[in-house]
Each structure stands twice: as C-alpha cells, then as structure tokens.
C-alpha positions in Angstrom: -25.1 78.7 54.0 -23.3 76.9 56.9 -23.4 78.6 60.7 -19.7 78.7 59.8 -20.6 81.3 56.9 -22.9 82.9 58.7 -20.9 83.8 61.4 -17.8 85.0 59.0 -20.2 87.2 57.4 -21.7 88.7 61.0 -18.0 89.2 61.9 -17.0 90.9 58.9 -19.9 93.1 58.6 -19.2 93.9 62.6 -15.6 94.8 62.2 -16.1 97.2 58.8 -19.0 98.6 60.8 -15.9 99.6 63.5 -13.7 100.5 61.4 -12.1 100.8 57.7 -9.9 97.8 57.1 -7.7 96.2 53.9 -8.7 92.8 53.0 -5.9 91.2 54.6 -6.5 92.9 57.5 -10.3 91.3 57.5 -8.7 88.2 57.1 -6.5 88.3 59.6 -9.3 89.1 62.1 -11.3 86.0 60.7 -9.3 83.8 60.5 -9.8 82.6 57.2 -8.0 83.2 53.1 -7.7 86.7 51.9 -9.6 84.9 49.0 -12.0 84.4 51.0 -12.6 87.6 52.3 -12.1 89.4 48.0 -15.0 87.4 47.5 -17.2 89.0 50.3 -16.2 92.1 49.6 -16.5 91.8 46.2 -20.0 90.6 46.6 -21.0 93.5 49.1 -19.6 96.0 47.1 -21.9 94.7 43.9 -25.2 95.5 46.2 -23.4 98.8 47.6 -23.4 97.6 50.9 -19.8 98.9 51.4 -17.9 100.9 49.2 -13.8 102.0 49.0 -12.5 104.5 51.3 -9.4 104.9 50.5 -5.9 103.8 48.8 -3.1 103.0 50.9 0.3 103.0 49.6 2.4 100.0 49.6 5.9 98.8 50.4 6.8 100.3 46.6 4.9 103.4 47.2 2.4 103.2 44.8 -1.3 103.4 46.2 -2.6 99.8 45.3 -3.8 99.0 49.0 -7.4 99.0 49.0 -9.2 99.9 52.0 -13.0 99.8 52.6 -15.7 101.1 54.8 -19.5 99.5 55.1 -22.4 101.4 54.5 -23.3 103.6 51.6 -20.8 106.1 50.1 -19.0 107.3 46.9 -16.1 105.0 46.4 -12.4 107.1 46.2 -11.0 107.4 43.0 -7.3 108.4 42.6 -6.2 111.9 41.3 -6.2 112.2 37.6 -2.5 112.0 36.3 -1.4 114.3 33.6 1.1 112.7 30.7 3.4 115.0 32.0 3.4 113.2 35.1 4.6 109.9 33.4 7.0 111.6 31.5 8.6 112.9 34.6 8.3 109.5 36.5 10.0 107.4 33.5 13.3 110.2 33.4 13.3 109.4 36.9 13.7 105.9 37.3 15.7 106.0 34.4 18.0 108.7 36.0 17.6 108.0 39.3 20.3 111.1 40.7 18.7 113.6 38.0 16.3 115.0 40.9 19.7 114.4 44.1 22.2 116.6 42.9 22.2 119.1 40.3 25.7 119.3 38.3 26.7 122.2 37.2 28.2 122.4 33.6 31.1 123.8 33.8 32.7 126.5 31.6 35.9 125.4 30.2 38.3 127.8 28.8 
C-alpha cells in the first residue's frame, strides 16, 4: 500500500470515528472518487469494522442514502412493507389528486 493509501484510510477511519457520514460525503472530505471510497467501505463493512446506521432519503424521497458509522453494530434495515402498501403507492402515482381533494359524487335528480 502507498503512504498515499495509507493516509486515505487513517482519514476515513478518523472521520467515521467522528461522525456518521454518506459515501459522498467521505469523499468529499478526502478528496478522492466516491468509487473510491464504495470500495473501502465495502471492504470494512465485510470484516464488520463499520456497519449502516441509517437511510437517508433522497431528492425523490425514497430512503436509498446510505449512511454509515465505524465500529461494531447491527446494521439498519428498513421497515417491512406490507402489499397493501404498494397497492396504495401505485393508485397514487397513477392518480396523483386521489389523496388532494375528495370529490363528492353528486346526486342528480
């Protein structure tokens, strides 16, 4: 390993040791690819070194943001989703004012 690795890895290990951060965030801090930094994490996260704290949602609103934490823990899994829950979301985007305003059928005469 290069001093160049070496030192990425003593940073990264320093700042999840601080704090929980997103991969992009790591890499950011670095300086280097969000590639780059996948790769460590996925690494450390094969030993257990570091584990998933959380999921974060994104711009859509969906929670696909990982976001990690070192040391040893019980990664975070997502609420279990019924079929009923799809159902509901798939009338929704398909009827998008269903849940706004609730029309009133009207009694005609």
């Amino acid at each position: 390993m290069s001093p160049f690795g070496a030192s990425i890895i003593a940073a990264f290990v320093k700042r999840l040791a601080e704090r929980d951060c997103t991969a992009q965030q790591l890499a950011d801090h670095l300086g280097v690819d969000v590639r780059t930094v996948r790769e460590i994490i996925k690494a450390f996260h094969a030993e257990r070194l570091l584990h998933l704290s959380t999921k974060l949602p994104d711009r859509t609103g969906k929670r696909s943001i990982s976001q990690y934490r070192w040391g040893f823990g019980v990664d975070y899994k997502l609420p279990h989703t019924t079929s009923n829950d799809y159902k509901h979301r798939k009338k929704d985007k398909l009827n998008p004012l269903r849940r706004r305003y609730k029309v009133k059928k009207s009694v005609s005469i």
